[in-house]
N, C-alpha and C positions, 0 to 999 in steps of 0.2 A: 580674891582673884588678883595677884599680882602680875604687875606691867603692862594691866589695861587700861589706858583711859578710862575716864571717869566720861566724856562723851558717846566712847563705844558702849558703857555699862547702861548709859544714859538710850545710849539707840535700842542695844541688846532687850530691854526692858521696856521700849513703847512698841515695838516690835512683837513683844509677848501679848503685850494689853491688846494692840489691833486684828492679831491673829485669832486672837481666842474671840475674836467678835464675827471675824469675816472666815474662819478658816472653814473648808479647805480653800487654799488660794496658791497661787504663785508666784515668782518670787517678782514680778512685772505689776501685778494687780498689789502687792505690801507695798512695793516702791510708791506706786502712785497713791495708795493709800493713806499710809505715813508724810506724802507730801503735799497732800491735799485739807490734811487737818491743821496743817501750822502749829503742830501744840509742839514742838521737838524745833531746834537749829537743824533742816535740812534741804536739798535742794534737788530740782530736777535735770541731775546731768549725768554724765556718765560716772563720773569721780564717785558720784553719792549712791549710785548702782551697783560700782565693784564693792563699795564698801560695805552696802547691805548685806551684795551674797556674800560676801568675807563673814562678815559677823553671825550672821545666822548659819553658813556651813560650821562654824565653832558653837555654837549655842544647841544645835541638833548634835553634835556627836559629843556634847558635852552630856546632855541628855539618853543619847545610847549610851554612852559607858555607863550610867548610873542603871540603866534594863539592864547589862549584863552584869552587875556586880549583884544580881538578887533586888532591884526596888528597894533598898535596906532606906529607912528613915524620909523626909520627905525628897523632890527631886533639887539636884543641886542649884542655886541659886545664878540666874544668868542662862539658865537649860529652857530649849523649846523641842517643845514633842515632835519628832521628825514627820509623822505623820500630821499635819496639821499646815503642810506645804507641800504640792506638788508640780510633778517636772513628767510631761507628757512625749518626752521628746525622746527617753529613755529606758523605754519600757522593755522589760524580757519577751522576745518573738519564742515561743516554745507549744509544740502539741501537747495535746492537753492527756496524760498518765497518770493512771492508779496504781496502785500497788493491789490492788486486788478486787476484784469483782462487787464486793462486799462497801469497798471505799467509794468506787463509782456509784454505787445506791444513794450510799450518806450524800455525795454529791448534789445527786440528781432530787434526793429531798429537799437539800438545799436551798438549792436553784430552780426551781421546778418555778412557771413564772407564764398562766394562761395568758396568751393574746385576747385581752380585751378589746382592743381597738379593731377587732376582726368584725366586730358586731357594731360597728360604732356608724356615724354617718359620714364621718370624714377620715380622708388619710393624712393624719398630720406628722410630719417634722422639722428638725430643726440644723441649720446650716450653718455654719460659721467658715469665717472668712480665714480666722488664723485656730492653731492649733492650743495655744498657749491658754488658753483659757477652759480647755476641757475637765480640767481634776478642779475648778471650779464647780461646773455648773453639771456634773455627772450624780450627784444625788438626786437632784431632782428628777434628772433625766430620768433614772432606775426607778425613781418612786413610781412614775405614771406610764415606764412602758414606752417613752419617744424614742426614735433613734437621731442618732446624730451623723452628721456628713462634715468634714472637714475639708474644705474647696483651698488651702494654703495658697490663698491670693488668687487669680487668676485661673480658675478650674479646668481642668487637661480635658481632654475632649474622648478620653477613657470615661471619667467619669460621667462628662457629659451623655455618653452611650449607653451608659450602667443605668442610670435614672431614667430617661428614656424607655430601656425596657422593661424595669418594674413599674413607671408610669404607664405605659400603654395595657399592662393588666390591670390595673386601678378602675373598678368599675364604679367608684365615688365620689365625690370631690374632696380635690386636692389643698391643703395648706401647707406651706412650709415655712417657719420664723424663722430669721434672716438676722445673723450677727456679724458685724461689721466695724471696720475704723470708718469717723470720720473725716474724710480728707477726699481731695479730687478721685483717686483711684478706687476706694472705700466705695463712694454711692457706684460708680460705675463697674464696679465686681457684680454687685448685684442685678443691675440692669442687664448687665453682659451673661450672667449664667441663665438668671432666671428666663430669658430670648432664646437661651440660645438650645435651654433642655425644651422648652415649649415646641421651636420648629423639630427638635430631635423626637419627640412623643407624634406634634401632631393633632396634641388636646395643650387647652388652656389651663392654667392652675393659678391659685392664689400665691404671692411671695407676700410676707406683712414684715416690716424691720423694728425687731425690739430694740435693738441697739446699734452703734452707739449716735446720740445726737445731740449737734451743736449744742442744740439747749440744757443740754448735761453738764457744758462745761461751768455754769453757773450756778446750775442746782446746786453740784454738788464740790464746787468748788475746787476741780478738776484743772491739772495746768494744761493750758492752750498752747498749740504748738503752733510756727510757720508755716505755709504751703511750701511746698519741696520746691525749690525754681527746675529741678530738671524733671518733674512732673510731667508729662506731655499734657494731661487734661487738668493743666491749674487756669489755662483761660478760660474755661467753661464755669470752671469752680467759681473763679473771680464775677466772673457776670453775673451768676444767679446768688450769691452771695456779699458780694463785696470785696474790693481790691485786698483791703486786711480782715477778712473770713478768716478766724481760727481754722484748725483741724483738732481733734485728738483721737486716742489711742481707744479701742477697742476693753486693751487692758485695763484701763484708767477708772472706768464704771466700777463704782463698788462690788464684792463679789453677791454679797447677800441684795443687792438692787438686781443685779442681773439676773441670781436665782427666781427673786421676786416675780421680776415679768415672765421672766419662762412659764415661771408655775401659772401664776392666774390668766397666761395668755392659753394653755391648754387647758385650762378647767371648765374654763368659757366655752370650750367644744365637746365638750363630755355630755352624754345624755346617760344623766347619773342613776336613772330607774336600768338600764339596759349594763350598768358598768355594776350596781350592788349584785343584779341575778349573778353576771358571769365571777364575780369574785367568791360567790356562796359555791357556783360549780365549781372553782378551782380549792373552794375548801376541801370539799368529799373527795377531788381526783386528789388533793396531798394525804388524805386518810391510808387510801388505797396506795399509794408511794412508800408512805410510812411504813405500812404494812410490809411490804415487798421488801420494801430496805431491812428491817428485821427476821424475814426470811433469811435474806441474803447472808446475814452476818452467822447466820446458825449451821448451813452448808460446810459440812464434812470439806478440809481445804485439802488442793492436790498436793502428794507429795513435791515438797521445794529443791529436794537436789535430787529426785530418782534417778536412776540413768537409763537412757532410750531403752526400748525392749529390743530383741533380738531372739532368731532363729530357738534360744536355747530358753532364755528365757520366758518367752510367751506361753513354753506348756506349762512352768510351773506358778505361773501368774508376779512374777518379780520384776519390777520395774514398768508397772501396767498403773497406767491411770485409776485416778480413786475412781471415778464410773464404773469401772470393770470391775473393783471388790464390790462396790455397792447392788451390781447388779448381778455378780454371783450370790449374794447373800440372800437378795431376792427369789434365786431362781431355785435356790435349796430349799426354799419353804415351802415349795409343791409337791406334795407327797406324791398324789397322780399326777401323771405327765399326758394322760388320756381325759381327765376332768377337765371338759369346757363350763365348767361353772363362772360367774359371774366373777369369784373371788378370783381366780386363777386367771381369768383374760386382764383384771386390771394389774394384778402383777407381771403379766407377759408382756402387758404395754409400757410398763414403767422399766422393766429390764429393756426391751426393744429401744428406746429414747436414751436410755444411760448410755447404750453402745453403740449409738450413730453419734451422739454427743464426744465420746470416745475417739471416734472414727474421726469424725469431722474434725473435732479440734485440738485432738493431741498429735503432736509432730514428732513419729518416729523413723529413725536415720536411717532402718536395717529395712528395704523394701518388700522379704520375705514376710517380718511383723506385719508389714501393715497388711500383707494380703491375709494373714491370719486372720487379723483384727476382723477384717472385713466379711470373711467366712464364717465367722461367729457370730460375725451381728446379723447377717444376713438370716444364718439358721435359728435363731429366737424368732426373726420376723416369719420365717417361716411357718413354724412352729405355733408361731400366735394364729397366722390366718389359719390353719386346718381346725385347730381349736373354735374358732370365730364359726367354721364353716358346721363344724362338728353341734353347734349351738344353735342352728337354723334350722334343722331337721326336728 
């Protein structure tokens, strides 16, 4: 690597080591990380901030370009796996599209994810004060099923109302873990939301704060900051703590610490005989998924560029959804068209369902087609009830 420092190479490289220890994390939670170990020359100010996200934006797309030249040999020397840092602030807002019916399955086997805590004894979740630390602690989140609320400081009184009225269906008790800075405004976010959803509900609830506190800054050798002097509540702060009461950062907690509490602070609420049954029921409901999803993928696909039907072409079936061949195919295997036998009504019902399926979801331009359509599917349902009727006598 030429024209880099030998102190960048020197960062670039304990940057790897902490990552791979604490990732996923962000680039707030490495800074404080890397300056809280003392093993490296670096500090906590801004100068030592631009120059982390400098070095590591060069260390991740040092490491893409080696994904898209083929993985060829090991990754190149100085390179951090992009994914291994994240940036919550930036996310793609898009609805969610398949390409096909067939993809949505695979999806949904995927993701398929019983609500266990439906049966549970408590409604738990977990709150944080700032955003910056969510591609943190979002594994464990997913592991257990919590959801998470992002209150960015000071929580709007939208959300205040939002909580409010999924709390007032809550027929259980309530807990929510409570992440936070700490500094004058830090504790009093929490006192201020947690009051201020309680009078919006109506009912009381538990708030418990996993993070972050004073006492961390020693643990874990975390840098202590000043009280902000244009604070409004740094006099309050001062009296229950002391005139030179640190504060710090939210971000600053290790990531793998913070995970820590999350996790064993909901495990502790788990009634773990009621949480094996429902995991054994969400096995057999992803059986029955699986299943489906591989149906799905076997379904005859509609023609991809047919063009609408129309007045001319509806007689001679060109440009007609795959339902309509499939359910002419059907309708030719009935030799009698007067036999209400058993065999004959389940094929009059599986052609009848092909051509409302037709009807209902294929979108043709020529008004005259669709009333065709509609004439046709009507006369099989027809058709089927006299048969149904013909089968009761």
């Amino acid at each position: 690597m030429r024209g880099i420092a030998q102190k960048t190479k020197d960062l670039i490289e304990f940057a790897y080591q902490v990552l791979e220890e604490i990732q996923p994390a962000g680039l707030r939670a490495l800074h404080y990380a890397i300056f809280s170990r003392q093993e490296i020359e670096y500090e906590n100010d801004k100068s030592s901030y631009r120059r982390l996200s400098s070095i590591t934006t060069y260390a991740r797309r040092l490491y893409r370009e080696w994904e898209l030249h083929g993985l060829l040999d090991d990754p190149p020397e100085f390179s951090i796996p992009p994914d291994w840092m994240t940036d919550e602030t930036r996310a793609l807002e898009k609805r969610n599209v398949w390409e096909d019916a067939a993809e949505y399955a695979e999806c949904i086997k995927a993701g398929y994810r019983r609500d266990n805590w439906k049966t549970q004894p408590r409604h738990v979740e977990v709150w944080s004060e700032k955003q910056t630390i969510v591609g943190s602690i979002r594994p464990v989140l997913q592991e257990w099923g919590v959801g998470l609320r992002v209150c960015h400081g000071y929580s709007s009184t939208g959300m205040e109302m939002d909580v409010a009225h999924l709390f007032e269906d809550v027929d259980k008790p309530i807990t929510v873990f409570y992440l936070g800075d700490a500094d004058p405004s830090g504790f009093q976010m929490q006192e201020d939301i947690h009051q201020r959803v309680m009078t919006a509900t109506g009912k009381r609830f538990e708030m418990r704060r996993l993070a972050i506190f004073l006492e961390d800054i020693k643990r874990f050798h975390l840098p202590p900051q000043r009280i902000k002097p244009a604070d409004s509540r740094s006099a309050g702060y001062r009296r229950e703590h002391g005139d030179d009461a640190p504060t710090v950062e939210l971000d600053a907690l290790p990531p793998t610490e913070l995970r820590h509490r999350i996790e064993s602070s909901i495990k502790g609420l788990i009634d773990f005989d009621d949480w094996d049954r429902q995991v054994k029921v969400q096995q057999e409901e992803l059986k029955c998924i699986v299943e489906f999803a591989d149906k799905m993928k076997n379904l005859p696909p509609p023609p991809s560029e047919a063009p609408a039907a129309t007045p001319e072409t509806a007689s001679t079936g060109k440009g007609l959804p795959w339902q309509i061949e499939r359910a002419r195919q059907v309708l030719e295997t009935i030799s009698d068209v007067q036999d209400p036998s058993p065999e004959n009504l389940v094929k009059l019902r599986e052609a009848a369902s092909l051509y409302r399926d037709a009807f209902e979801q294929h979108r043709f331009n020529h008004p005259c087609a669709r009333w065709w359509l509609k004439d046709e599917c009507y006369g099989v349902r027809d058709w089927q009830e006299r048969l149904v009727e013909e089968s009761k006598k």
